[in-house]
C-alpha positions in Angstrom: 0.0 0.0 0.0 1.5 3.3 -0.7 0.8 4.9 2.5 2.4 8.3 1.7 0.0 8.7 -1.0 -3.7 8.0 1.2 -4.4 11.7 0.4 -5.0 10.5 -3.4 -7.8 9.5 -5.5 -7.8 8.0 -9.1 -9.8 9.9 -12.1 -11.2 7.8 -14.2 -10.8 9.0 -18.4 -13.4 8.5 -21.1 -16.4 6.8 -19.2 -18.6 7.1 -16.4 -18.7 3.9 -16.1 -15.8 3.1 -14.1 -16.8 -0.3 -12.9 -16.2 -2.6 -16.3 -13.0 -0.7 -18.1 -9.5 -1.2 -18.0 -7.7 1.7 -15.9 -4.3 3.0 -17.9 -2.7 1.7 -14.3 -4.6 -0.8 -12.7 -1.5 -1.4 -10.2 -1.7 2.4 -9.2 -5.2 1.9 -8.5 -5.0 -1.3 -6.4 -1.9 0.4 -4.4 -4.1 3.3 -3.2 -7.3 0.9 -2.4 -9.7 3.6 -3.8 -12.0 3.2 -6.4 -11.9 5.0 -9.4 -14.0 8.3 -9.6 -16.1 9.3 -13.0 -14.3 12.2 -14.7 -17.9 13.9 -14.4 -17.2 13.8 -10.7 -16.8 17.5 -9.3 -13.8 18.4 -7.7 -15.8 20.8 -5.3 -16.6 17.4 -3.9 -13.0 16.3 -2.7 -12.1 15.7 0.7 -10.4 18.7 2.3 -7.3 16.4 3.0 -6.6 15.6 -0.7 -3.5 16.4 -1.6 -3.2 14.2 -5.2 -5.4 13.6 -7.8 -4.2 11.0 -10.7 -5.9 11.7 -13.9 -6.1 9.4 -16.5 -6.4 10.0 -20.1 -7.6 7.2 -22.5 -8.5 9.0 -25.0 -7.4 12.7 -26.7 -10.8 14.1 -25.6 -10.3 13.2 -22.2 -8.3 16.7 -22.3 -11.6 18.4 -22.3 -12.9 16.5 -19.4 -9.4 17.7 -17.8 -10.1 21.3 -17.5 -12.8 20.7 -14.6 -9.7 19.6 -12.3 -7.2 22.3 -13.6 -9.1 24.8 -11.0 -6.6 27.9 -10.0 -7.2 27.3 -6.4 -6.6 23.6 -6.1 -4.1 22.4 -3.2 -3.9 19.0 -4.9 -0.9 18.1 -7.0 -2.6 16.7 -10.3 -1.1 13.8 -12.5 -1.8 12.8 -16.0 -0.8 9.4 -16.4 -1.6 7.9 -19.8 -0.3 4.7 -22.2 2.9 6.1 -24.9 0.2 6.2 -28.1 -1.2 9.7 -26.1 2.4 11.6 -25.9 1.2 14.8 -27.4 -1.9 14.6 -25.2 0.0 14.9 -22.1 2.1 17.8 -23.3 -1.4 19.0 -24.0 -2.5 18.6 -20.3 1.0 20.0 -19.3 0.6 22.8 -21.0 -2.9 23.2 -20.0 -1.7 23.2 -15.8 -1.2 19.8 -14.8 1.9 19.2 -12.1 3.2 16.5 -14.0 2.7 12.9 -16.0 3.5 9.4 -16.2 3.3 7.2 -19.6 3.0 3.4 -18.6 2.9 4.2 -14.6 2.5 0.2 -14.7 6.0 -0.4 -16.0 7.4 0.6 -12.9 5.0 1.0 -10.0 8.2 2.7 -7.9 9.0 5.1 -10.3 5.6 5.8 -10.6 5.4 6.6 -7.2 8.5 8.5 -6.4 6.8 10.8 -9.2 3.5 11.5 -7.6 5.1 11.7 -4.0 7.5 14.7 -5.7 4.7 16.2 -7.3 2.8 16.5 -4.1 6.0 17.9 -2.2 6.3 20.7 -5.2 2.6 21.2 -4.8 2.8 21.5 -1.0 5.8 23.7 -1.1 4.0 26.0 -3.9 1.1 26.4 -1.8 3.5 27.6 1.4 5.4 29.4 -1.0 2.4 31.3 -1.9 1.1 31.3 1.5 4.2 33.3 2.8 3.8 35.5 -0.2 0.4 36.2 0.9 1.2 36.6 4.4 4.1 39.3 3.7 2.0 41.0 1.2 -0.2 41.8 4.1 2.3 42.7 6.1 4.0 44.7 4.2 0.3 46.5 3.3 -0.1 47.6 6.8 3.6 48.0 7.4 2.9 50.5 4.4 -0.3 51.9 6.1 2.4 52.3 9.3 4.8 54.5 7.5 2.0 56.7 6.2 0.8 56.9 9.5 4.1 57.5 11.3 5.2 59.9 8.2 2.1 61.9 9.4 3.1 61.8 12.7 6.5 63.2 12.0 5.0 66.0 9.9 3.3 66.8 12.8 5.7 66.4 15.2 8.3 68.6 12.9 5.7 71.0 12.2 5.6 72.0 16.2 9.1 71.7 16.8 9.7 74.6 14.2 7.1 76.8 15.2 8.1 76.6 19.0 12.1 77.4 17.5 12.7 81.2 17.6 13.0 83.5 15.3 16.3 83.9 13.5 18.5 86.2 13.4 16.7 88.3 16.4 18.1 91.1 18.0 17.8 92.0 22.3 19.1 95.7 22.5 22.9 95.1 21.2 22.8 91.5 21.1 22.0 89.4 18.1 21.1 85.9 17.4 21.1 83.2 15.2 21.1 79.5 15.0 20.5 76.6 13.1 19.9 73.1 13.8 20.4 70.4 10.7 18.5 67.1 11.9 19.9 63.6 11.1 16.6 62.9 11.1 13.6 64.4 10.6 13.0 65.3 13.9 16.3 66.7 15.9 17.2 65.9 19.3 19.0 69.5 19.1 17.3 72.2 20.3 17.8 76.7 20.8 16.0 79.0 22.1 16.5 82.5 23.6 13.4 85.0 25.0 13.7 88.4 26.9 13.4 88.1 31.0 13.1 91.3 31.8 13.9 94.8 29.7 17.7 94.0 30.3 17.9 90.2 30.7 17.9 87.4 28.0 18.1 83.6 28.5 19.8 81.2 25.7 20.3 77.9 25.8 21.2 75.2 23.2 20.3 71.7 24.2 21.1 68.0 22.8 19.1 65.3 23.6 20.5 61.6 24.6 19.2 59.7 21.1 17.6 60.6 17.8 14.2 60.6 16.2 10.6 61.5 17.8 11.2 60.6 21.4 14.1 62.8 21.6 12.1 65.9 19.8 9.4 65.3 22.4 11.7 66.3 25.3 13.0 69.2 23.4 9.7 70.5 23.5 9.3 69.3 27.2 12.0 71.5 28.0 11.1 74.5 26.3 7.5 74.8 28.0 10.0 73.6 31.6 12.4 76.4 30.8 9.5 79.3 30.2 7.2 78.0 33.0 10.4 78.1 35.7 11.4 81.9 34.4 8.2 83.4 34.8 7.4 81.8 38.0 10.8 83.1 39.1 9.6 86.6 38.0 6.1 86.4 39.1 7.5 85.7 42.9 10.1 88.5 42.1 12.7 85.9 42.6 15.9 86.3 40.4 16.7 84.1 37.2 19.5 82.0 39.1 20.4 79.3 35.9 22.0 76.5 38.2 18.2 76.7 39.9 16.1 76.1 36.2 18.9 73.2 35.6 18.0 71.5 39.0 13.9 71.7 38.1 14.7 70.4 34.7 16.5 68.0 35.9 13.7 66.8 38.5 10.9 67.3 36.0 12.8 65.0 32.9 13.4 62.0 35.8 9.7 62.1 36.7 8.9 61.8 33.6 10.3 57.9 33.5 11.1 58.1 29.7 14.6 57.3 30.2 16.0 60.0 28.7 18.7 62.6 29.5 20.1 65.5 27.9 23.0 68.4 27.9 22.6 71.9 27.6 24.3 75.3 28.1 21.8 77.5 29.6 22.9 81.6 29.9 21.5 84.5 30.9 22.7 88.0 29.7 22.3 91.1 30.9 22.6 93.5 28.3 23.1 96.5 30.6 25.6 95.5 32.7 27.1 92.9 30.2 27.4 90.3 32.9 26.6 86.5 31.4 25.7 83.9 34.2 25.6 80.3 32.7 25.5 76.5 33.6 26.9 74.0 31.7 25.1 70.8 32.2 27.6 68.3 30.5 27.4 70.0 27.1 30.2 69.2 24.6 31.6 70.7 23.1 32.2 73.9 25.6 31.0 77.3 23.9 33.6 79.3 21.7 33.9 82.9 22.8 35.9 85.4 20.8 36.8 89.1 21.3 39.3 91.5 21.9 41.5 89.0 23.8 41.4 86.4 21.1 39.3 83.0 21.0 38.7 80.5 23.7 36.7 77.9 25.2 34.1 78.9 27.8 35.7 77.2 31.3 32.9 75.4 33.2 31.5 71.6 33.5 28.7 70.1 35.3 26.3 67.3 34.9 24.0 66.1 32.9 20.6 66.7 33.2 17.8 64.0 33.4 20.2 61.3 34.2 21.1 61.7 38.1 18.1 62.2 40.6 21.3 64.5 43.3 22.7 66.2 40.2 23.8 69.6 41.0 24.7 72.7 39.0 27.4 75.1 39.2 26.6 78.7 38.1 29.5 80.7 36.4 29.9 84.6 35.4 31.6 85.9 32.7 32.0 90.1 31.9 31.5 90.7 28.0 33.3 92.9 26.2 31.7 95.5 24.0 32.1 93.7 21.2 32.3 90.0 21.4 31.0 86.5 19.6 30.0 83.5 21.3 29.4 80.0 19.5 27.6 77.2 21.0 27.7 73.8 18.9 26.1 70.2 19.6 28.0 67.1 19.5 27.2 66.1 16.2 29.7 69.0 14.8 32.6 66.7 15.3 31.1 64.3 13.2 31.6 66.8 10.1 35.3 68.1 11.4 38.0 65.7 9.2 41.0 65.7 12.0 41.0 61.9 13.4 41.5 62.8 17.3 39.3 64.6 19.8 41.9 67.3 20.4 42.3 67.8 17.0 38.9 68.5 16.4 38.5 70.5 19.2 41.8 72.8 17.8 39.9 73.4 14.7 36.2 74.1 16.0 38.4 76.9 17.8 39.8 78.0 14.3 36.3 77.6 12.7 34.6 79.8 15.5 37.6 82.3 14.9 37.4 83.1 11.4 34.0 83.2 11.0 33.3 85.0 14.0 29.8 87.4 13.6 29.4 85.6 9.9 26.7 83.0 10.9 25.5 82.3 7.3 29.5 81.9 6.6 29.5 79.7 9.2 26.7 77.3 8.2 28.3 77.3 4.6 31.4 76.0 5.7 29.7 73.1 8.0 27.5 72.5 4.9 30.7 72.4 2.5 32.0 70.0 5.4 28.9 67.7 4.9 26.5 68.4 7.6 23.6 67.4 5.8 24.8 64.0 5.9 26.0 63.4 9.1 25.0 61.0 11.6 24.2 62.8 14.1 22.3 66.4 14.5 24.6 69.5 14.1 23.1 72.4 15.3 25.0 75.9 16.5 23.6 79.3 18.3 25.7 82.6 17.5 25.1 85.1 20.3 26.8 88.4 19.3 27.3 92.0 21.0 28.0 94.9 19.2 
């Protein structure tokens, strides 16, 4: 009995009457113990388990009756077997869609059935084949329907996060500002803004938050609405502006949050009048470039970052301006676009960069741009803060 083939049944070709003919392979037929089925018989009928269907062709019109089983949705493998005098018949029925065929199947019964069991794996495999095809077309339809979805999102998101960014250049008495933040994404982690305190005071800041993408957008917004809220309830208790202070409620407010993110920032406040800047530096890297009269320099000061340590305290510096001065703050991602190979290196010629295009912020982007800053990995973004 060929017990790998009990999923099969045995077309009979030519007649209905199945009972008094001679079957092309009457061995075949006796090895699966089935009767023969009437070629009349509809396939809609099968057993859901079939998995072969043997179709015999006595006669050249017998292709005609073969149609009925070559159904587009079958999940049986189907056989033509047929004596040699029908050849071009079973190219016929090849042609037409059957899996395979067999001319004297009685010859050699195990040839015969290494055939069919083949033609049932191909079958079996097609059908998973397809299967998976189906199953990843539908996936990638809604992972399609996801990307216009999140591409919506991200319009959104990037639509706030530029209309909360200030405007640029702006001017506070004889300070002016300008900045630019280019996204490695399409959200940025980076993040500048600067507003008036009172008639002589001004708060700046340039922030870079810990990853990339729309999580790390969010908490630049966070921290905006943070910044804002702490100022003006500072001014509405006629408190002073103290910046180590806003750092510390930042700090407090991102860890409540429980998103597991952290971020740096340089956070000043100038006082036009008296020319005094007070800043914090919570872990920001690289450290602001000023340059006036007494040349170019890095900005002294370190401290921790903020959203990361629940104790983290900040150190408050001050700093007199000179009449005429520019001050540089850069993210991270700047060294990225820098070509020197060590960290000092590129630290040597951010100095050289903030130098020599010192009050020329549109110079300035140009050269990061020529540099390739568009195609960095990581956001670049820089504030210019000038006196005049």
């Amino acid at each position: 009995m060929l017990t790998t083939l009990l999923d099969a049944v045995y077309v009979s070709g030519s007649s209905s009457d199945t009972s008094s003919e001679h079957h092309v392979s009457q061995k075949l037929l006796d090895a699966l113990e089935t009767e023969p089925l009437p070629t009349e018989y509809s396939p809609a009928k099968l057993p859901e388990a079939t998995k072969l269907v043997v179709f015999e062709i006595k006669a050249a019109d017998d292709i005609f009756s073969l149609e009925n089983w070559l159904v587009s949705s079958r999940d049986y493998a189907l056989v033509v077997i047929a004596n040699e005098a029908l050849t071009d018949t079973l190219i016929s029925a090849l042609e037409a869609g059957a899996d395979d065929y067999i001319l004297n199947p009685d010859q050699n019964l195990s040839l015969t059935t290494l055939v069919l069991q083949r033609a049932v794996s191909r079958k079996q495999e097609l059908l998973q084949s397809q299967q998976t095809y189906d199953e990843l077309e539908q996936l990638n339809l809604e992972l399609m329907t996801s990307l216009d979805l999140l591409r919506q999102d991200q319009q959104a998101g990037r639509y706030v996060q530029q209309k909360m960014l200030p405007d640029s250049p702006w001017s506070f008495d004889q300070n002016h500002f300008s900045y630019m933040i280019c996204p490695s994404l399409y959200l940025s982690g980076d993040f500048v803004d600067y507003f008036p305190v009172t008639d002589d005071q001004v708060v700046f800041y340039l922030a870079d938050v810990s990853g990339h993408g729309a999580s790390s957008a969010f908490i630049t917004i966070l921290l905006r609405v943070y910044i804002r809220r702490y100022v003006k309830r500072a001014l509405r208790l006629g408190e002073p502006v103290n910046p180590a202070d806003i750092l510390k409620r930042v700090n407090g407010e991102l860890l409540e949050t429980g998103l597991g993110k952290h971020l740096t920032i340089f956070l000043g406040l100038l006082d036009s009048k008296t020319r005094h800047l007070r800043y914090c530096n919570g872990a920001h890297f690289p450290y602001p470039v000023l340059v006036d009269d007494e040349g170019a320099r890095y900005l002294e000061g370190k401290g921790m970052p903020v959203g990361l340590f629940a104790d983290a305290t900040y150190e408050e510096f001050e700093l007199l301006l000179h009449p005429r001065y520019h001050l540089t703050l850069f993210s991270d991602g700047v060294f990225e676009v820098i070509k020197e190979t060590s960290l000092a290196a590129k630290e040597q010629a951010l100095l050289e960069i903030a130098t020599q295009f010192a009050g020329q912020h549109d110079a300035m982007v140009g050269h990061f741009t020529e540099l390739g800053m568009q195609d960095a990995p990581d956001d670049v973004s820089l504030l210019a803060v000038s006196g005049s």
